[in-house]
N, C-alpha and C positions, 0 to 999 in steps of 0.2 A: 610868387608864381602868377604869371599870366592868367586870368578866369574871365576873361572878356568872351563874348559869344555863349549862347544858351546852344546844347543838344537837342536836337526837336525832338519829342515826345511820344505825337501823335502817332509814327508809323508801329504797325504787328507784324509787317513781313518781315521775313526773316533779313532779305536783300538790303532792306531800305533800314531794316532795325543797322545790319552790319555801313552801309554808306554811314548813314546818320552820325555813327562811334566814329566811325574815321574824320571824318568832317573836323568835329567837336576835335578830334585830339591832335589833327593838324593845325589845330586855330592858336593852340596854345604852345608857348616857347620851350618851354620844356621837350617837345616835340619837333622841335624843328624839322632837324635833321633827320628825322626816322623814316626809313623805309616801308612803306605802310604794306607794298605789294611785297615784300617777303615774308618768306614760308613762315618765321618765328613769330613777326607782329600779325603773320594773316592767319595762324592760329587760335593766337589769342585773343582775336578780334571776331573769327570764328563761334570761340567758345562765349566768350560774351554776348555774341548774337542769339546764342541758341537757349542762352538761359534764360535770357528776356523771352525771348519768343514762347519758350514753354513757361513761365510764370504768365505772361500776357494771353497766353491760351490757356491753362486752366484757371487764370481770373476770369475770361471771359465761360468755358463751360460753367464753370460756379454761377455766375449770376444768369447762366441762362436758367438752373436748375432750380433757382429760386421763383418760379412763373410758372403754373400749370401750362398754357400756351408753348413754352421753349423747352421746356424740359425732356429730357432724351430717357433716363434711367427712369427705370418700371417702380423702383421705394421713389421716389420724388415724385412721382407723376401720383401713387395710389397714400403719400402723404398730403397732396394739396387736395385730392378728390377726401381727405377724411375731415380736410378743415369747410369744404361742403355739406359734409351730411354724405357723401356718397361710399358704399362699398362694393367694389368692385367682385362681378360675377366669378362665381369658381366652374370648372370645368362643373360638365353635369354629365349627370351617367343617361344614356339611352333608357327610354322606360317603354316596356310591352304591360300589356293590358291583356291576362290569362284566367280560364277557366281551368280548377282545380279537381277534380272529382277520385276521392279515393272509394275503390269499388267493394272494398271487402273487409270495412273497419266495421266493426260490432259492439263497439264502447257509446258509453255516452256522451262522448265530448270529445274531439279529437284537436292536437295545438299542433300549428304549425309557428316555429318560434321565430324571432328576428334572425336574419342571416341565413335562413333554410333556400337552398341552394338551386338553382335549373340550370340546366346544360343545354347547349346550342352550339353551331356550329355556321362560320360562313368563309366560303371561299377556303373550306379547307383548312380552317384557327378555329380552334376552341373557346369559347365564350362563357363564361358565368354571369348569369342573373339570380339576384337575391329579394330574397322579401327583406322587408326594412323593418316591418312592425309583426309582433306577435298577434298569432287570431288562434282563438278558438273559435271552432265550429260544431254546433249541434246539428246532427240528421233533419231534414225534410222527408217524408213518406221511406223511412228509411237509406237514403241516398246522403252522402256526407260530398257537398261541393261547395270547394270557394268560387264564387261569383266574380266575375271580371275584376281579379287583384291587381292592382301594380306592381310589376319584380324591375327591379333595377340593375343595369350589366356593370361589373365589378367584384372586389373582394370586402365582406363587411369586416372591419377593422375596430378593436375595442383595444382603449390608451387609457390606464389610470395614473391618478395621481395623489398625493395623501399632501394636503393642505399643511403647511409651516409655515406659521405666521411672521415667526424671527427670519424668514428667508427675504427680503426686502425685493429679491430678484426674481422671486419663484415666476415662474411664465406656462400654461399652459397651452402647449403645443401639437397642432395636428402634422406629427414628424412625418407627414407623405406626401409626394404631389399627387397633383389630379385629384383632391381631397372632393369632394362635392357638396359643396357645403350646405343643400336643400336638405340632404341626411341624416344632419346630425342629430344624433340623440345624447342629450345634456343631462346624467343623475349626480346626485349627490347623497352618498351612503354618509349617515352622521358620524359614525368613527369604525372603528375595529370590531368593538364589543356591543355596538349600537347599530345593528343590520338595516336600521330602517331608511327607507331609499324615496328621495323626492324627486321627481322630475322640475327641469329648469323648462321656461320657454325663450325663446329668442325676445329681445328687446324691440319692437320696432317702432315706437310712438313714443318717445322719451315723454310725453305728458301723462301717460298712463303707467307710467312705472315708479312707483311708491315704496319706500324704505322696507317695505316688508316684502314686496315684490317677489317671487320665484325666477327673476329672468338673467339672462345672458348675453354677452354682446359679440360680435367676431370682430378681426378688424385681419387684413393683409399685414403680417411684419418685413422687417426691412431682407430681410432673406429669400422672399418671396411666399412663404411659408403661411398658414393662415392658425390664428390663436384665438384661443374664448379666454375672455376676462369677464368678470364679475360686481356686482355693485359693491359701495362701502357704506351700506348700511342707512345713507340718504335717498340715495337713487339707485331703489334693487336692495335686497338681502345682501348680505357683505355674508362672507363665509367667516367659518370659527377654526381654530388647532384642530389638527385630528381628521377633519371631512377628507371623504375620499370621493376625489372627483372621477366618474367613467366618462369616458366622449367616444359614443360611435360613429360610427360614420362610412358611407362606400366611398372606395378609392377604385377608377373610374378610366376605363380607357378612351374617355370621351368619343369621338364621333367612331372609333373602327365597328362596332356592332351594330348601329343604324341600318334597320330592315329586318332584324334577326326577328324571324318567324316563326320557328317550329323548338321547340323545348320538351326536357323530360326532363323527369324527376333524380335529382340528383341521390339521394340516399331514402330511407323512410322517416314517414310521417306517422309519429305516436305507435311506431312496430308495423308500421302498417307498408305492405310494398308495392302493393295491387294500383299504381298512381297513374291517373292520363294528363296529360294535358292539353286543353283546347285553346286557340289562337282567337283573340278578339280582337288585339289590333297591334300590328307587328310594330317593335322597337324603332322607336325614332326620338327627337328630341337630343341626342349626345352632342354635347361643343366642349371647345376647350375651354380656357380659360379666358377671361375676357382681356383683348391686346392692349397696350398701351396708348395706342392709336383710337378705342372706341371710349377707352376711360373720357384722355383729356376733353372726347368729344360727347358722352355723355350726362359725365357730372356738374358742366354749369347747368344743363336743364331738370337733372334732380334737382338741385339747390330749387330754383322756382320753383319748381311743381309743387313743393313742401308737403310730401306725401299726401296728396289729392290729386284726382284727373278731374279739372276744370274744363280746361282748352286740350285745342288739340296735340299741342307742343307737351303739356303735361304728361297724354296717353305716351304716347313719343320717348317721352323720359321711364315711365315706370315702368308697362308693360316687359322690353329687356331687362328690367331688375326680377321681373317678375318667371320669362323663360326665357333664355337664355340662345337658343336657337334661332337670332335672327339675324339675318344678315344685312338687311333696308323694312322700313316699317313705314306702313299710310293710313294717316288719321281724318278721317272728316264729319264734320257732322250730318246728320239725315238728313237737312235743310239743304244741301248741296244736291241731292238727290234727285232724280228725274223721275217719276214726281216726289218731291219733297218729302219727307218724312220725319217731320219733329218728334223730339224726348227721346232719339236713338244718338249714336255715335258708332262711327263703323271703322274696324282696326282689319288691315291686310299686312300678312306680313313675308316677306321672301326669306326663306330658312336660308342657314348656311348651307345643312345638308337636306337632301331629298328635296321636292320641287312644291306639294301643298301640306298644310298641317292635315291630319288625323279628326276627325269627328271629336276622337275623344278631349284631343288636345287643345280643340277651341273651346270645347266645354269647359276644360280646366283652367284655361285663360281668364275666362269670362267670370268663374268663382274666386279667384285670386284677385280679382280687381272690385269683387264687391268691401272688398275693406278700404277704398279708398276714391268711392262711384258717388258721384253726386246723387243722391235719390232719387232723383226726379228722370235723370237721364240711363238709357239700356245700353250697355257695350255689346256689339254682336261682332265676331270675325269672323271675318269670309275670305274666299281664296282668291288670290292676283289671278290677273286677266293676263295670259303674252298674249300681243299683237307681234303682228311678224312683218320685216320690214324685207323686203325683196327688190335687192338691184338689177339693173339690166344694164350693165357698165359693157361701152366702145370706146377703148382708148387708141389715140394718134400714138407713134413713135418714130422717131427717127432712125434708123435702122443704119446708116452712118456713124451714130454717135455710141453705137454701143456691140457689144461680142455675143448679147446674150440672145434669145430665141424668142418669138413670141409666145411660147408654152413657158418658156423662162420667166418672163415679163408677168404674165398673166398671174402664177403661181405667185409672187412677191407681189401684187396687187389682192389676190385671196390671200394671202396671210397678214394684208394689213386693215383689209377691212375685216378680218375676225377681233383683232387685235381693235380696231374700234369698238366693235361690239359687246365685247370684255368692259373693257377700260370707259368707255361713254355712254353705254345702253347698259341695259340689262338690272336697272335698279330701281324704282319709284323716283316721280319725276324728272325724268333722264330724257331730254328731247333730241331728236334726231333732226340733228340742224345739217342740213342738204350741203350749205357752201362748206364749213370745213372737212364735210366727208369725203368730196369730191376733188378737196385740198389734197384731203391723204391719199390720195390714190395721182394726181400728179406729183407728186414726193418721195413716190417709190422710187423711182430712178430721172437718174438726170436727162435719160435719154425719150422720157414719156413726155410730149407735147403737152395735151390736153385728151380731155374725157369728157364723151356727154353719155350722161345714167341719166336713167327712168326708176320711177321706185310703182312697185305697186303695196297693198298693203293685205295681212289675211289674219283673221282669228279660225279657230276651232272650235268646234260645239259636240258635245257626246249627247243625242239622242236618245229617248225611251223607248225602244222599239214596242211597237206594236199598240200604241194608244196617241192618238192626234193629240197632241198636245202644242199650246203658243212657246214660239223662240222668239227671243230678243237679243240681235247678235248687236252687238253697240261699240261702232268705231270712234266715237268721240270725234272725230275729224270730219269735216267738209268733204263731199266729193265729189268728182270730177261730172263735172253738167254742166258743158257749154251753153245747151238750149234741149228742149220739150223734142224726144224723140233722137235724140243725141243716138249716131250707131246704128240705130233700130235698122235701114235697109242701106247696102251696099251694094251696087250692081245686080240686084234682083237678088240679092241672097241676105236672109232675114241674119243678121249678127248676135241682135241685143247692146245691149249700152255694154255698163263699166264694172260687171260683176260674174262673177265664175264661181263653180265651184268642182268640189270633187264628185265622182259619184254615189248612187245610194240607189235602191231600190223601196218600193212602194205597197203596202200588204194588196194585195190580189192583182199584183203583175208583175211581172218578171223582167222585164225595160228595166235597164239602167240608168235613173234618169241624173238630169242636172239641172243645177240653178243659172238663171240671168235676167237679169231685168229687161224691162222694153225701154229705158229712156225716159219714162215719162213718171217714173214712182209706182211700178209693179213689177214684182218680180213673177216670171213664170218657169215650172221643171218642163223639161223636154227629153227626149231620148233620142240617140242618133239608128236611124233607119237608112242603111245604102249611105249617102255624101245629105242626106235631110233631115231637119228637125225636127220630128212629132212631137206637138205641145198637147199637155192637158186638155182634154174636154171642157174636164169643168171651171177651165179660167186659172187667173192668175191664185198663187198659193200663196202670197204674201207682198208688202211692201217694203220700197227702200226709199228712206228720208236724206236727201243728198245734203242737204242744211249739216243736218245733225249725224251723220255715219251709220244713224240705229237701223239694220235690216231686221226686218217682224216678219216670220213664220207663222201663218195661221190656219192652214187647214192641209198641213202635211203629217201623214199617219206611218212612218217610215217602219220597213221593215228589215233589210240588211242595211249596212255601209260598207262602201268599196275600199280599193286600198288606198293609200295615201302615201305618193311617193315611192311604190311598189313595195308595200309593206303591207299585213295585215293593220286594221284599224278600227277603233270602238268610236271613232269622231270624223267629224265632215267637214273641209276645211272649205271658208268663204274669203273667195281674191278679191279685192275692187280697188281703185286707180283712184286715191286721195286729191285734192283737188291741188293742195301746196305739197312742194317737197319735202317743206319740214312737217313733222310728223310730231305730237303732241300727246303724250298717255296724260290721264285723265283717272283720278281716283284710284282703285287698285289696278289699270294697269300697268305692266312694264314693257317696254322694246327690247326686241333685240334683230340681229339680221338673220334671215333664212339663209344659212351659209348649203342648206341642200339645194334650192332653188335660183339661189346665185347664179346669174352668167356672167362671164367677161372674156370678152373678144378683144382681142388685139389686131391692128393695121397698121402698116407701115406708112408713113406720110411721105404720098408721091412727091409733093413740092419739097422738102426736106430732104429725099434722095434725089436730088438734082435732076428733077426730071424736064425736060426740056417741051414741054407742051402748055406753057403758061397758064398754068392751071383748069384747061379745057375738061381732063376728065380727070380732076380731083371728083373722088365723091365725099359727101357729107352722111351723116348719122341724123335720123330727125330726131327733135328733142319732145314731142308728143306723140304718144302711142294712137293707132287710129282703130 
């Protein structure tokens, strides 16, 4: 037989897998004669293509799966995150913060047990929230009340199991999704005839778990499914024959009950049915489980962190192990601060759901991180800043080149810069880079020329009515000041510089006033009388640092706020005209675009519809606001 000539190798397509065979077997004598392009040799050439191509594709998925970085399956990605040290979050249940007060108990002791139940409702669905841990309660001046409890939305779920040592396979298994696994409760009853009941704790510093240890460990199994395993007796108590293990735990409809406000008492408490219940801080906190997508991107920076927040990449890593409800997280330390502030660390964080954390919930951040807080250093969380980024888009089009309408045009220019907004703002450190914005909005259609946008820039401030109090509104950005007095007079008509605001009223006057600066780094309010300005008596009410974006508020005593954007409003929004296009958040805050304040005008381009006037009366769009 003929075996001159080598089959190339290298190709995976299918095409070039099936040329390549032909090739090879026209080379050799045997083959002379064969008809390669018929139906019988083009099947079986076919069928050999295709079986390479699928062994050549699932060698290639295999070795992607071998790589936290490539790996696509959810047991692959949460088996290299365990060869880190990392375990990935479990769905968590929404937690409300309730007062209890039963009115007409007459005992000495009244027990509300684990599992005792509240009823809610949102949108019309029914909701259970549960206590997690038993309390008894003794009276105060005769009044029996639980003081701001924790109830968690979910069903509490008790799974035993009775220890067989000869079972080489035994596995204990939490058989539910959405399991929560902040929940669990870990006992171990010594046998049948031996009631006596130990609590486990969770493992989390394998330095401090010692052969006699009480603890426990979870880990995500290949089902998805989440299991507590046990020490052997080196690291951790090893269990014995006989032990009957319980595991509770809430099973959790993660985010649907976020907000749930209002609860009653599901059944009675110790006979008792006389139950209220009062609202401290309504349900929030519920997420899913953590995606596959935040794992591979979490667990190299657990690995460092080595359960400590040093740096601020540490906080970064632990804190989501810690709550679970974040969707972008901002670490910096106090030295960063304007002015400075050493031996602090400041964590912002954007929830998945709802828009800031809870009072409560930063409190309980901040105690969850003292088992892992340098001593010397204070973790404080505070809530994101939105700055709001507002365009004033004029696009060209060609009106030749296209069937569609300039209300057409305009609508597929608004849905792509929402779609920016989405996808490129809206996160911690997310900048708002001017040229490819204004890319995406030439890219809507083939038939848009160009575009010239203006951006102005606004934050929001909610007010203490009725006590003068200092505001510190802080744009982190440059702005716009040509020169000393910039705006100030136009044709005999006093303007102001590069700052607006909404309106507000003032305690003992009834003027609707508003904010602007003069140009020179004072801002002053005014109210509009007939087509004229009336300014304060008593001078300017605050400064604005064009260097540094910070507007200061200093001797404004507000007494209403107006609407904002023809809505009622508990806040007062301040506009000003950035110096650069691109636009930069700073510490906690996030961009996104004012898709309500948004304009976009569309124009036909005369020169582009064949107009015969050599561009005499094109007009133009200026690219500076004046």
């Amino acid at each position: 037989m003929n075996t001159k000539g080598k089959m190339e190798i290298t190709e995976l397509d299918f095409d070039n897998i099936k040329t390549n065979l032909k090739t090879y077997l026209k080379g050799q004598t045997e083959f002379t004669d064969f008809d390669f392009e018929g139906s019988g040799m083009s099947v079986l050439l076919d069928t050999l293509a295709y079986n390479t191509h699928y062994n050549a594709f699932m060698a290639n998925m295999a070795a992607n799966e071998m790589f936290l970085d490539t790996a696509v399956k959810r047991n692959s990605v949460t088996s290299h995150a365990k060869t880190l040290g990392y375990t990935p979050t479990s769905a968590k249940a929404p937690i409300a913060y309730v007062d209890v007060t039963i009115n007409d108990a007459n005992t000495a002791s009244v027990v509300m047990p684990a599992g005792y139940a509240f009823n809610t409702t949102i949108s019309g669905v029914g909701y259970q929230f549960i206590n997690v841990t038993s309390r008894t309660l003794q009276p105060t001046s005769g009044v029996y009340v639980y003081s701001n409890i924790p109830i968690y939305e979910g069903s509490w779920v008790t799974t035993n199991y009775t220890v067989n040592v000869n079972d080489a396979d035994q596995k204990f298994i939490l058989d539910n999704d959405n399991v929560d696994i902040s929940t669990l409760l870990v006992q171990v009853q010594t046998s049948v005839a031996d009631t006596t009941i130990t609590t486990y704790t969770k493992a989390n510093n394998l330095v401090e778990v010692k052969s006699g240890t009480t603890a426990y460990f979870v880990q995500e199994t290949l089902d998805g499914e989440w299991e507590v395993y046990f020490g052997d007796g080196i690291v951790g108590q090893a269990l014995i024959d006989g032990n009957i293990v319980q595991l509770s735990y809430v099973v959790t409809n993660g985010t649907d009950a976020n907000g749930a406000q209002s609860f009653t008492a599901s059944t009675a408490i110790s006979g008792f049915n006389n139950i209220s219940v009062g609202i401290r801080t309504a349900a929030a906190g519920g997420a899913v489980p953590e995606t596959i997508d935040t794992i591979k991107y979490n667990a190299p920076f657990s690995y460092a962190a080595q359960n400590r927040t040093v740096t601020a990449a540490d906080y970064k890593a632990i804190v989501p192990q810690l709550y679970s409800n974040v969707k972008a997280i901002a670490v910096w330390g106090g030295e960063y601060n304007s002015p400075a502030i050493y031996g602090k660390v400041y964590i912002s964080i954007l929830p998945n759901t709802g828009s800031v954390l809870t009072t409560s919930t930063k409190a309980s951040i901040v105690t969850l991180l003292q088992d892992y807080n340098v001593v010397s250093v204070t973790p404080e969380v505070i809530d994101l800043e939105t700055t709001k980024v507002i365009p004033n888009v004029t696009f060209k089009y060609d009106a030749n080149a296209t069937t569609k309408t300039t209300d057409a045009l305009s609508t597929l220019i608004t849905a792509a810069i929402t779609t920016y907004s989405i996808s490129e703002l809206e996160q911690f450190e997310k900048v708002f880079r001017f040229s490819p914005f204004t890319t995406k909005i030439d890219d809507v259609d083939p038939a848009v020329l160009s575009n010239i946008t203006t951006i102005n820039i606004s934050k929001t401030f909610k007010p203490e009515l009725g006590s003068a109090l200092k505001y510190t509104i802080s744009f982190s950005n440059a702005l716009y000041h040509p020169f000393t007095g910039y705006n100030l007079l136009t044709s005999g008509v006093v303007h102001g510089g590069i700052l607006t605001s909404t309106g507000f009223t003032i305690t003992g006057d009834a003027n609707t006033y508003y904010l602007e600066d003069d140009g020179s780094g004072l801002v002053d309010a005014y109210y509009i009388s007939g087509t004229s300005k009336v300014y304060l008596t008593t001078g300017s009410v605050g400064t604005i640092d064009y260097l540094t974006g910070d507007v200061v508020l200093t001797k404004m005593d507000f007494a209403t706020v107006g609407d904002v954007d023809g809505a009622s409003s508990t806040s007062i929004r301040i506009t000003v005209q950035p110096a650069s296009n691109d636009v930069v958040p700073v510490r906690n805050q996030v961009l996104e675009v004012d898709l309500t304040n948004l304009t976009v005008t569309g124009v036909a381009d005369t020169i582009a519809a064949g107009a015969g006037d050599a561009g005499v009366n094109y007009s133009t769009t200026a690219t500076y606001s004046t």
